[in-house]
N, C-alpha and C positions, 0 to 999 in steps of 0.2 A: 215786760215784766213790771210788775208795779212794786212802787219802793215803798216798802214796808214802815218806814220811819215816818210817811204820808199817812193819816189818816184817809179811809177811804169813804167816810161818810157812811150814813143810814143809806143809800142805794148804788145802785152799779150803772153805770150807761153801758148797754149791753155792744153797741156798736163801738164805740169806742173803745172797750176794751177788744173788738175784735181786731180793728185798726190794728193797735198796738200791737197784739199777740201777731198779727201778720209781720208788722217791721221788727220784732225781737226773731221772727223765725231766721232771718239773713245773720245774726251772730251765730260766729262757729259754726257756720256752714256752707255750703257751696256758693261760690258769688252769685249763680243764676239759681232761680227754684221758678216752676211748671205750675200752673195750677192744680195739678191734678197733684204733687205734691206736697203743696200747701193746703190741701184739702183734706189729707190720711193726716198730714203732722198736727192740723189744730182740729178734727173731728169737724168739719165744716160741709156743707155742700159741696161743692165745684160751682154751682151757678151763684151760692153769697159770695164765694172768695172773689171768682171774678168779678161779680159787682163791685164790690170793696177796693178791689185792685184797680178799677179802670177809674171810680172816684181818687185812688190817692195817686194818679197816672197823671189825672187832670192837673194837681193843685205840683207836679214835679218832685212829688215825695217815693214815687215808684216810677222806674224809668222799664221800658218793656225792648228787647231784643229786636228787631226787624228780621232777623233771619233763622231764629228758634222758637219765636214769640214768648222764649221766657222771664221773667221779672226779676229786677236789681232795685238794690235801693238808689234814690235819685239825689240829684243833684244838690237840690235845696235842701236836703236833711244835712248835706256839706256844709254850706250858707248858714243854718240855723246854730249846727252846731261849731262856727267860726267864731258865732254871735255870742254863746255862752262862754267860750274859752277866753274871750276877749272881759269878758263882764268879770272872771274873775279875778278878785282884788287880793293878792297875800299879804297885803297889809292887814286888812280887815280879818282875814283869816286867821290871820297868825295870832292875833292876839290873844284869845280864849284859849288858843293854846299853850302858848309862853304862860297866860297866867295859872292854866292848870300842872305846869312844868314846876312853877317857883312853890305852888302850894306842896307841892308832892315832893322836892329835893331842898325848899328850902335854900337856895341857893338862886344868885339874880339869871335871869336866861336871855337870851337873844339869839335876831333872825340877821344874819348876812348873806352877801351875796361876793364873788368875784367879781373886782372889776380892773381894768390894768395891775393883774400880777397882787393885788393887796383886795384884803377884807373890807368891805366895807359895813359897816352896824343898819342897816333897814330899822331895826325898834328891837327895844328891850322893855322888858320889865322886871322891876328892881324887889330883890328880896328884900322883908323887912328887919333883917339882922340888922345889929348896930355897926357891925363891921361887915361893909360890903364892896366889891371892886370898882371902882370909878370906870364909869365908860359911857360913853356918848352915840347916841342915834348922830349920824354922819362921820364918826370915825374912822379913820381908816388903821390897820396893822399890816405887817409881813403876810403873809401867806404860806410863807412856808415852814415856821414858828409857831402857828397858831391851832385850837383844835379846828376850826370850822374851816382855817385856810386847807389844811388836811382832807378835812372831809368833803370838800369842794374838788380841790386837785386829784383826788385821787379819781375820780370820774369824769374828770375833763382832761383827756388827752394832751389836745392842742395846748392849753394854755400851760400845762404842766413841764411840755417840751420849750415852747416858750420861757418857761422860766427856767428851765435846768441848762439853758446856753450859757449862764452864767456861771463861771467856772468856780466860786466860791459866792457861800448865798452867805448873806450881812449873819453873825453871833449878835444876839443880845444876850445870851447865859452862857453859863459853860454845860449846857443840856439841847442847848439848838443844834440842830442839826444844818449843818453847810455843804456838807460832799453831796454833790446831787445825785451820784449813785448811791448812796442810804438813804436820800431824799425818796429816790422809787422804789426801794426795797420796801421803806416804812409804810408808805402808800397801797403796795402791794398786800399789807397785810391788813390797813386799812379798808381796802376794798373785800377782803374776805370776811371781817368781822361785820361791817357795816357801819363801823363809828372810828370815832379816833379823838385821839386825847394829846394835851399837851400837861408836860411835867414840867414846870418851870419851865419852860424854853424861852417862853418873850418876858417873864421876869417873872425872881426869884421869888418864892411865897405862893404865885399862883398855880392853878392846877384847872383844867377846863375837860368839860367831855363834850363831843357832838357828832351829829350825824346828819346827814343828807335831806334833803326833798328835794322831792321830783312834781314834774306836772304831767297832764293828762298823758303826755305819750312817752312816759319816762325819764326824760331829760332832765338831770342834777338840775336845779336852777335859784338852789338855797341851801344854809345849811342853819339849824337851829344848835342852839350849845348851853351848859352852864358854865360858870365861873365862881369859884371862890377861892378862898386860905386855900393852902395845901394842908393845914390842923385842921380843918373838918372834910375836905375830900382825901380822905384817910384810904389806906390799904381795903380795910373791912370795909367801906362806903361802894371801891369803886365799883363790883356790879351789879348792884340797886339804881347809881344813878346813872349807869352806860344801857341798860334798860329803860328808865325812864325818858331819855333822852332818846332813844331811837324809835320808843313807843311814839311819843310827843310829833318826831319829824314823820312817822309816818301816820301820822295823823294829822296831822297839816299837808301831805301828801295827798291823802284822800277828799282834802279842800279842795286841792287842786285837782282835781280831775284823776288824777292815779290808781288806777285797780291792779293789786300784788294779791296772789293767793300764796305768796309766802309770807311766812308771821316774822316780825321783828323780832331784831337780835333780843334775845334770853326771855321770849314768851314759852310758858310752860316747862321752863326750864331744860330747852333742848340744844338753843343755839352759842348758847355764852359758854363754850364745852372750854375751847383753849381761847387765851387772851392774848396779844404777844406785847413783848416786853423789847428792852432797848437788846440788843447784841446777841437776837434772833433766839431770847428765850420766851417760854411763853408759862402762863400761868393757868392752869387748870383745872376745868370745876368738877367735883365729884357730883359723878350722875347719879342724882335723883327726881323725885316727882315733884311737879306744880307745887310751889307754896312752901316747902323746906329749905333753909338756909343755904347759901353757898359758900363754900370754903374751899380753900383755895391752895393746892401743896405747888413749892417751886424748890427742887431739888437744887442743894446748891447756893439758894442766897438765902442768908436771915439776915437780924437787926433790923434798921429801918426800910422804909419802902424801898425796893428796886423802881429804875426811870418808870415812868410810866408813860406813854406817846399817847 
């Protein structure tokens, strides 16, 4: 299939695109396909296709059955496509994203990764408020304090268990969470929303939201965030920018090789329904259409914000 974001020029190369439309026929569908076929599915001859087929047989891009004669995709389309997964950079990536994150929330963003149980900063870029949160490309934090350590852990098993043999995890606030059984309850609802946030936990003032990337075969292997004041990641703020933030990480997903035909948390305003809240309450949004405000009833608490994870 040809990607549309490609210009395809004033002409067609006719074979070429037959090529193609033959190796797109092997998605979503049987491992082996017959010439005869691939002949009904793309309107072709039977004597082109085989042609076609035995030239991209040659070159190891179609591999043929010995005992059905029927065709598989080959070897070196594995090899090619090892070559591209390799080439890509989520440094490079990342950035055009981070900086369409900071235009759009106003608030400084950054790309981490797990590594021994703590956060580490891959690259940020800095909002230009006058008051902004200090933080360093190579730092490291808790992981289990943090949003992005959150949004890391909660889709990485191992490391998760790894860290919850720790019978009490380190307090920086009086909003960290340390019992490692809330630690995967929190998590747990983190994986349903698709983001996660911290409320002051690694210290008092801040307030962060984030959410996951994935690479081509789905695998967590980042997690993008904001950070600011807790006076502007406000109650009314927070699902505009828990939106923004997961649009952002799956968009830096789709850098990476990533195909989801599910849409991120709170596109079209269908997925940001309930939010949850510390002490298994959750806050939730009156359904309505694309582009209409969210507002938000939580039975039960008023005054200032409840935690926010």
């Amino acid at each position: 299939m040809r990607d549309k974001n490609v210009p395809a020029g004033g002409y067609q190369v006719q074979v070429l695109d037959r090529v193609v439309a033959i190796l797109d026929s092997f998605q979503n569908e049987k491992a082996q396909l017959g010439v005869t076929e691939l002949s009904k599915k793309l309107g072709l001859h039977k004597s082109t296709v085989h042609r076609l087929l035995e030239a991209l047989r040659s070159y190891r891009l179609i591999a043929q059955d010995s005992e059905n004669e029927k065709y598989s995709l080959g070897l070196k389309l594995f090899e090619l496509g090892n070559c591209a997964v390799a080439s890509i950079d989520i440094h490079k990536n990342s950035m055009p994203v981070l900086k369409q994150l900071v235009a759009a929330t106003g608030e400084t963003a950054h790309l981490c990764i797990l590594d021994d149980k703590q956060v580490l900063y891959l690259e940020k870029f800095e909002s230009e408020r006058t008051l902004r949160i200090p933080s360093r490309v190579g730092q490291r934090n808790p992981s289990h304090c943090t949003a992005v350590g959150k949004a890391l852990l909660a889709f990485l098993p191992e490391e998760l268990n790894s860290l919850c043999k720790t019978k009490a995890l380190k307090r920086s606030t009086e909003n960290t969470i340390t019992d490692p059984v809330k630690l995967r309850q929190e998590l747990a609802s983190v994986r349903r929303q698709g983001f996660a946030l911290d409320n002051e936990e690694i210290e008092l003032g801040l307030r962060c939201v984030a959410a996951p990337v994935r690479d081509y075969g789905g695998r967590v292997i980042a997690a993008i965030s904001i950070a600011g004041p807790s006076f502007r990641i406000t109650e009314e703020k927070f699902a505009p920018l828990a939106e923004s933030v997961t649009r952002a990480a799956s968009a830096l997903s789709e850098k990476m090789g990533y195909q989801d035909i599910a849409e991120p948390a709170g596109r079209n305003g269908h997925s940001l329904r309930a939010i949850h809240l510390p002490g298994g309450t959750e806050r939730r949004k009156d359904s309505r259409r694309a582009g209409q405000s969210m507002k938000f009833v939580d039975p039960g608490v008023s005054g200032s914000i409840a935690k926010l994870r």
